[in-house]
C-alpha positions in Angstrom: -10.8 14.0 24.8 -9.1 12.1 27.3 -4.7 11.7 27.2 -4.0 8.6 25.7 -0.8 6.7 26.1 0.9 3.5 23.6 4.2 2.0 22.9 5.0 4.0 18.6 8.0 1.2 17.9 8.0 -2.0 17.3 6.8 -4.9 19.8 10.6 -6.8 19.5 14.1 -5.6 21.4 16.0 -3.2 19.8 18.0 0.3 19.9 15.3 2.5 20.8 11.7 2.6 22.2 9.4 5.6 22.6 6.8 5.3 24.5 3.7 8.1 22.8 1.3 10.9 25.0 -1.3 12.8 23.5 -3.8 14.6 25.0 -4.5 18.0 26.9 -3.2 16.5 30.4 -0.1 15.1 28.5 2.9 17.3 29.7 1.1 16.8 32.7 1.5 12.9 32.8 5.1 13.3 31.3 6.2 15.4 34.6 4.5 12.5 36.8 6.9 10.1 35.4 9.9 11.8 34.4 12.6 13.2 36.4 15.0 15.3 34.3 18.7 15.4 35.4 18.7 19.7 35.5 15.9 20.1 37.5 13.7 21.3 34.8 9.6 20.3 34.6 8.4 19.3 30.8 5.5 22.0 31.8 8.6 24.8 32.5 9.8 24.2 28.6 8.7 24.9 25.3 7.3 22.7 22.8 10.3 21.0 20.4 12.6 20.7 23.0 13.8 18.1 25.0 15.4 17.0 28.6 17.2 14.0 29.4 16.6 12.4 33.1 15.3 9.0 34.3 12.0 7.4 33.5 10.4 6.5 37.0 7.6 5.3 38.8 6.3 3.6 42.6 9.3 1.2 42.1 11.8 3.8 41.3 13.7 4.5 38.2 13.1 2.2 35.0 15.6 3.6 32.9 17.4 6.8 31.2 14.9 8.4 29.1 14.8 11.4 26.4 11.8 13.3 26.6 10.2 15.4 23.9 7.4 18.0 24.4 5.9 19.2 20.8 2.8 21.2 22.2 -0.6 21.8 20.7 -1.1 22.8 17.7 2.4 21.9 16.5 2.1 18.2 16.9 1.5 15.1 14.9 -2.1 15.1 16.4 -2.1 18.6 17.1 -2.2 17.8 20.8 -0.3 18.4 23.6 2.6 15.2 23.2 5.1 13.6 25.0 7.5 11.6 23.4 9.7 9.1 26.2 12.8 7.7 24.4 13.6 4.7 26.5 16.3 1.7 25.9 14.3 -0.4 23.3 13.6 -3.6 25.6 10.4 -4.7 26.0 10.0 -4.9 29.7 11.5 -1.3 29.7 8.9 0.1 27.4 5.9 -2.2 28.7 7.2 -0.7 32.6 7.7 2.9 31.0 3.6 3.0 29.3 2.2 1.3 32.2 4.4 4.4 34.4 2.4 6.9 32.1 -0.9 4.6 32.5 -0.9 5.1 36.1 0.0 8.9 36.1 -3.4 9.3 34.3 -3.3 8.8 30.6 -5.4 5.8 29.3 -4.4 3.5 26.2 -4.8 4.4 23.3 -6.9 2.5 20.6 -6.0 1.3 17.6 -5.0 4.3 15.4 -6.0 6.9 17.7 -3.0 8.5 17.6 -3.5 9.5 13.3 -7.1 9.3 13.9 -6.4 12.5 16.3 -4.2 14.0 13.8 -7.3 13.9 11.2 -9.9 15.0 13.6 -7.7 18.1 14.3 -7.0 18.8 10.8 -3.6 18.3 10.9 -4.3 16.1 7.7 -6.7 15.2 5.6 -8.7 11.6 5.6 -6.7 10.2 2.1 -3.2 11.3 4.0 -4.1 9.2 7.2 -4.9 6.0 5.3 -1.7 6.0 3.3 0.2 6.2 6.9 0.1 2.6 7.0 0.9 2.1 3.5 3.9 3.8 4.5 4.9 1.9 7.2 3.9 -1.2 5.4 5.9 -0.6 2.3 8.5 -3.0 1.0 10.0 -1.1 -1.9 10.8 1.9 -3.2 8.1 2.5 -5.4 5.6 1.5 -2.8 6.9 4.0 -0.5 7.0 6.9 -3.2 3.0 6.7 -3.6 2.3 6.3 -0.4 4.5 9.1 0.5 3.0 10.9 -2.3 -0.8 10.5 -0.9 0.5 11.5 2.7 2.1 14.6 1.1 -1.0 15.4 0.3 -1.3 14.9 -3.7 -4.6 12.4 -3.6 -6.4 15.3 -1.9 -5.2 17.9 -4.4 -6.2 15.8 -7.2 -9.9 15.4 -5.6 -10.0 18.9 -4.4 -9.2 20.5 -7.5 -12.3 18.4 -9.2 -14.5 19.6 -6.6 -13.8 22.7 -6.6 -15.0 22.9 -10.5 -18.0 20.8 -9.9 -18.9 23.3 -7.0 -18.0 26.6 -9.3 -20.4 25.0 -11.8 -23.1 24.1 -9.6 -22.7 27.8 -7.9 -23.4 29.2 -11.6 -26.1 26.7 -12.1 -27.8 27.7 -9.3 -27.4 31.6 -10.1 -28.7 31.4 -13.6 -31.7 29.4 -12.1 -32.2 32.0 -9.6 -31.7 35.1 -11.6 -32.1 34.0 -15.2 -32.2 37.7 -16.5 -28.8 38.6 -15.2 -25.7 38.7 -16.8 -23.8 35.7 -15.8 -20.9 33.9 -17.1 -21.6 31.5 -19.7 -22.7 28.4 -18.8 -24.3 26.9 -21.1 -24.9 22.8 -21.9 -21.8 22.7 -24.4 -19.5 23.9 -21.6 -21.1 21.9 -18.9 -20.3 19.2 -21.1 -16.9 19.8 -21.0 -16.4 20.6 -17.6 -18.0 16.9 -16.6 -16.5 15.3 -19.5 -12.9 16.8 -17.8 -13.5 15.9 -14.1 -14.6 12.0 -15.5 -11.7 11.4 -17.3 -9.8 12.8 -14.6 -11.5 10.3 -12.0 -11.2 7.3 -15.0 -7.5 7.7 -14.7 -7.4 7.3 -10.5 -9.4 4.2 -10.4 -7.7 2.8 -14.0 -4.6 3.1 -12.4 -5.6 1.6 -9.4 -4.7 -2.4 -10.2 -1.2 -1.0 -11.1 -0.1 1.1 -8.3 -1.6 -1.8 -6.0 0.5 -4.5 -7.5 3.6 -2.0 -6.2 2.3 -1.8 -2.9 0.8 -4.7 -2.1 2.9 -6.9 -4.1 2.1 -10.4 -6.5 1.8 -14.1 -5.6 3.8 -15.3 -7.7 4.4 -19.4 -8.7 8.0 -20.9 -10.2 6.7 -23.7 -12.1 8.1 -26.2 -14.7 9.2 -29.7 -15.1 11.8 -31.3 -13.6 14.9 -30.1 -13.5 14.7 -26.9 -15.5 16.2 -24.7 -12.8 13.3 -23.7 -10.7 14.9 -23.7 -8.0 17.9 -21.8 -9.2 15.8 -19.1 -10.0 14.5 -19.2 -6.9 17.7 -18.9 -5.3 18.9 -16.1 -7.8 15.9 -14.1 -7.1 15.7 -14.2 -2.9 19.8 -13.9 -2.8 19.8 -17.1 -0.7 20.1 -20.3 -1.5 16.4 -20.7 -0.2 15.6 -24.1 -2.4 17.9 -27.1 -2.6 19.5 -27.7 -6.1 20.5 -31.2 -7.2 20.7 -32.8 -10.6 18.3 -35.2 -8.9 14.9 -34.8 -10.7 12.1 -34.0 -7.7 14.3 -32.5 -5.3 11.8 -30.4 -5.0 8.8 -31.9 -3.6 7.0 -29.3 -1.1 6.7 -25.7 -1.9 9.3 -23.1 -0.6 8.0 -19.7 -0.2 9.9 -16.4 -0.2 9.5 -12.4 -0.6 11.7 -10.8 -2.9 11.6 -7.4 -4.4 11.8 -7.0 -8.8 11.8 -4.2 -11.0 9.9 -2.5 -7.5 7.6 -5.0 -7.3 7.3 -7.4 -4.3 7.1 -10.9 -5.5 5.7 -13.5 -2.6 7.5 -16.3 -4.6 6.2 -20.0 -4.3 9.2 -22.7 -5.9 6.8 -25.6 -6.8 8.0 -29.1 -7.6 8.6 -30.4 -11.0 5.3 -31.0 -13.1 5.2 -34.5 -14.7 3.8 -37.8 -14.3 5.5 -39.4 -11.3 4.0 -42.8 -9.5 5.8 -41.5 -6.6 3.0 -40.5 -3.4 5.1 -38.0 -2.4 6.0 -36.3 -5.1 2.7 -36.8 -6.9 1.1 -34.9 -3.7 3.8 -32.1 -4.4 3.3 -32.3 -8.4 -0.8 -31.6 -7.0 0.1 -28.3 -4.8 2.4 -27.2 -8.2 -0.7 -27.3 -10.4 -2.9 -25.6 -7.5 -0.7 -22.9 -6.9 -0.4 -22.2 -10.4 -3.9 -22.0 -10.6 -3.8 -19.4 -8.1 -1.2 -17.3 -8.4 -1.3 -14.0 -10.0 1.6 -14.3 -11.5 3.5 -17.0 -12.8 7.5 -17.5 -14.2 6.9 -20.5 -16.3 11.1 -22.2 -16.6 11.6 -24.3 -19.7 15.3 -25.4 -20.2 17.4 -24.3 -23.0 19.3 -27.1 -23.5 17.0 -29.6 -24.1 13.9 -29.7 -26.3 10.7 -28.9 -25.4 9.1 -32.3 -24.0 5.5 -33.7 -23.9 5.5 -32.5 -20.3 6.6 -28.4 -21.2 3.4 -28.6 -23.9 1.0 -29.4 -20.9 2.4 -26.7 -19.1 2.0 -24.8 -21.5 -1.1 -25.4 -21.6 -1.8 -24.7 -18.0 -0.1 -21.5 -18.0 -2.8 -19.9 -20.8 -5.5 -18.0 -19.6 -2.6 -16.6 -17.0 -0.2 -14.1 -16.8 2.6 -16.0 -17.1 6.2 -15.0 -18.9 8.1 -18.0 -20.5 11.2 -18.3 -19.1 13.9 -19.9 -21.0 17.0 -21.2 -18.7 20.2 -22.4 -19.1 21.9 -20.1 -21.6 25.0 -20.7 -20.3 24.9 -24.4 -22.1 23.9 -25.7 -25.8 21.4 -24.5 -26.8 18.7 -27.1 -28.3 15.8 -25.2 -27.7 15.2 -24.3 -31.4 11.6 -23.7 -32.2 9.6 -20.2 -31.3 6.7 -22.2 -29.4 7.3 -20.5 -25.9 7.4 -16.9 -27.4 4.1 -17.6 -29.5 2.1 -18.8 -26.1 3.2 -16.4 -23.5 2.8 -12.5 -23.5 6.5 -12.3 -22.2 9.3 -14.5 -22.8 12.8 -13.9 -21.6 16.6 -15.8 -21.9 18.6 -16.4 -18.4 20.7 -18.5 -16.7 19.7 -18.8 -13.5 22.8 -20.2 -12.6 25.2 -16.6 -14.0 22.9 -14.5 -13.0 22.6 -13.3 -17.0 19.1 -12.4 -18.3 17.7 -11.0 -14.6 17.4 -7.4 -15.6 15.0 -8.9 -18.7 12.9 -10.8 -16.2 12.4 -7.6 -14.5 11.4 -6.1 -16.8 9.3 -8.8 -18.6 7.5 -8.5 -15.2 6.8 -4.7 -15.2 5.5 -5.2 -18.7 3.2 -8.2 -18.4 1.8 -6.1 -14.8 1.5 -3.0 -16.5 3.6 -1.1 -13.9 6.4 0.1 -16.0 4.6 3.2 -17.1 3.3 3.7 -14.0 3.9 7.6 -12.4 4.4 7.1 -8.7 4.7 10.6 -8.3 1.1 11.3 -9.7 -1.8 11.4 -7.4 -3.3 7.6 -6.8 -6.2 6.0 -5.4 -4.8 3.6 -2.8 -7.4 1.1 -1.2 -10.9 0.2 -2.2 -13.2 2.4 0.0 -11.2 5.5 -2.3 -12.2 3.6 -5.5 -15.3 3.3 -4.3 -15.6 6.9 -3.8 -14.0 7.7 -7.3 -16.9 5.3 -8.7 -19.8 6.8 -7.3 -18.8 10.4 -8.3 -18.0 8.7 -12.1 -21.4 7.7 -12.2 -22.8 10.7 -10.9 -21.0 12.8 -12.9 -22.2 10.3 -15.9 -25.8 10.8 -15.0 -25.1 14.6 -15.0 -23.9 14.2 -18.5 -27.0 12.4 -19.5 -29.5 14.8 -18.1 -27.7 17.8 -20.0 -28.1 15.6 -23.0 -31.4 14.7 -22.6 -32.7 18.4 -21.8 -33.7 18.0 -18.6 -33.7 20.6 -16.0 -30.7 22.4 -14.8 -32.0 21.5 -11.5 -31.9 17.9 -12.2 -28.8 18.3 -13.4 -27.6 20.1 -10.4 -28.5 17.0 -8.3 -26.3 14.6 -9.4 -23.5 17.3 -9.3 -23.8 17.4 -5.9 -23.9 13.8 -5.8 -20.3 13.6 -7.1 -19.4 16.2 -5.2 -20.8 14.6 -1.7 -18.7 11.1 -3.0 -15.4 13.1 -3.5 -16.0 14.8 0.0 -16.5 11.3 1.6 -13.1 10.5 -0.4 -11.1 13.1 1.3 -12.9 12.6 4.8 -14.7 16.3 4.5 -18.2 14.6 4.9 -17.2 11.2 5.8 -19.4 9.5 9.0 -17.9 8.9 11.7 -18.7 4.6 11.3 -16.4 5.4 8.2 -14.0 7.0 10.0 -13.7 4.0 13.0 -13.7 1.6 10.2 -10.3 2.9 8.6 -8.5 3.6 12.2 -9.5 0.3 13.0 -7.3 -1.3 10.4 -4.1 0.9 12.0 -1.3 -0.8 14.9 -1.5 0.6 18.1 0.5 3.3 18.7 0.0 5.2 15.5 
């Protein structure tokens, strides 16, 4: 394969940018463009160690660089790499991977970097998708599963439930071939368990699938109510910034301010709507309109009802929007008299919770009202997970297999029949973890990955 060469940190200014080579020629490259300050070569030293000289090129230096040598095996793509720690301006590291560009190396695609690791086996297909999970993650739990499936716990999971399918189709295929010889029991009550085992095991992956992608992905989520009910305080409680305007003035709010806030480990992508009611107001009706809409939408929505007031003809047609959703009732401004007196909220929403937006009293509730209604708050993010569709996919078709497997045993057919869908889980499973996965599959997925990883 030829050396490729990309830009691993971030396309803005900042403390630090390294500029990547991978390939057989790499060190080779490296030496073409980097002068170290003792006289050494990168090709003189060995691999996890590093010099520190000038970056240079036709022009003549471009900066004071740190070079790192990790050589093949022991690499991220088990390659030959050649790591250039410049200053992290952008014009430094765009001059620095066009140096390496010229010296021989060629850029590298989308990905190419992990899709080399795979192809190498540094790591297996379910630990290379999760490396932009990774990088993508905006909280803590996110970045335990994905760190999790990188580690390598996904492809224990799978590998452990294709091992037994494989043991079982091994003693399958004995029993077929040498029926008169003593071989360990395997008879259609233990077959029966064995599947029975591996689909409840594979039930739980893609079960748990919705949850562990509402951590790492995150919720759209709508702040909706009537006028005045502190919407926009809650907004403002929840993003740490006073993000919306707050006025006594009903329909302050009249466009919809959007934010990205992290609760109970879940990222929220928070929408503050304006006040719901009747208004002959064009403006405001046209903001009352995108309320409703992104209520409709949203997969989540905090439904704000105020405390000191009773409920008006206005709150019960909210109400009323919000059912069919997963909405919490959220009862604001505790911190004044109470007049809210009646148990209407709690007996229309699956969650209902008592704040004051305004204190700062009642937040830990929301959070976790939120983890409740989601169904994340008894989710392990230590546990093996399924983390994008095409590995649900996988964990489907092997279910079904394995389902059909437990049909024909049932029904009496042959153990040969039964054999064939064993090996059609298996061959799903294997697809999973990238051990017979094509190589269209295999673009596809590094495809989806920034350049430079």
């Amino acid at each position: 394969m030829s050396t490729i060469a990309a830009i691993s940190t971030g396309r803005a200014p900042g403390g630090i940018g390294i500029v990547r080579i991978s390939g057989e020629n790499a060190v080779e490259v490296g030496d073409r463009i980097f002068s170290s300050l003792s006289g050494k070569r990168l090709c003189e030293i060995p691999g996890y160690t590093a010099l520190y000289g000038n970056a240079v090129d036709g022009g003549g230096d471009i900066d004071t660089v740190v070079a790192l040598v990790f050589k093949a095996p022991k690499s991220y793509t088990g390659e030959d790499v050649v790591e250039l720690s410049c200053h992290g301006g952008l014009y430094v590291t765009d001059r620095v991977l066009k140096a390496a560009l010229k010296a021989g190396a060629v850029p590298a695609e989308a990905g190419e970097f992990t899709k080399r690791a795979f192809l190498n086996g540094k790591m297996d297909l379910t630990s290379a998708e999760s490396v932009m999970n990774l990088i993508s993650a905006q909280g803590e739990r996110a970045e335990k599963i994905a760190l999790g499936v990188l580690s390598g716990r996904l492809f224990a999971e799978i590998k452990k439930i294709t091992d037994k399918l494989l043991y079982d189709m091994a003693l399958l295929s004995a029993w077929v071939d040498y029926p008169y010889e003593e071989i360990e029991d395997i008879s259609p009550p233990r077959l029966k368990e064995h599947i029975d085992e591996s689909i409840k095991n594979l039930e739980k992956l893609i079960n748990d699938f919705d949850k562990g992608q509402i951590i790492m992905e995150g919720v759209d989520t709508a702040i909706v109510g009537c006028p005045n009910v502190g919407k926009s305080t809650l907004m403002n409680l929840l993003s740490g910034t006073e993000k919306s305007i707050v006025t006594e003035i009903a329909g302050t709010t009249r466009d919809i301010v959007e934010d990205t806030v992290n609760l109970g480990g879940i990222t929220l992508r928070l929408s503050d709507t304006a006040g719901v009611r009747e208004t002959e107001d064009t403006v405001e009706s046209i903001g009352v309109e995108r309320a409703v809409k992104k209520l409709e939408d949203a997969s989540l929505v905090l439904a704000v009802f105020d405390a000191s007031r009773p409920l008006s003809d206005e709150d019960h047609r909210l109400i009323e929007l919000c059912k069919g959703k997963k909405a919490i009732g959220i009862i604001n401004k505790t911190d004044l008299d109470k007049k809210y007196l009646s148990n209407e909220i709690e007996e229309n929403f699956p969650q209902t919770v008592f704040i004051s937006a305004k204190t700062g009293e009642g937040k830990d509730d929301l959070s976790s009202a939120v983890e409740k209604l989601l169904g994340t708050s008894d989710f392990d993010t230590s546990a093996a997970a399924v983390i994008n569709e095409r590995q649900r996919d996988c964990c489907r078709k092997a279910c079904d297999a394995l389902n059909d497997a437990r049909n024909a045993v049932d029904m009496g057919l042959t153990l040969d029949a039964v054999t064939v869908c064993l090996d059609s889980a298996v061959e799903s499973l294997m697809v999973l973890t990238g051990e017979k996965a094509t190589e269209l599959v295999v673009n596809e997925i590094f495809a989806q990955f920034c350049v430079g990883k």
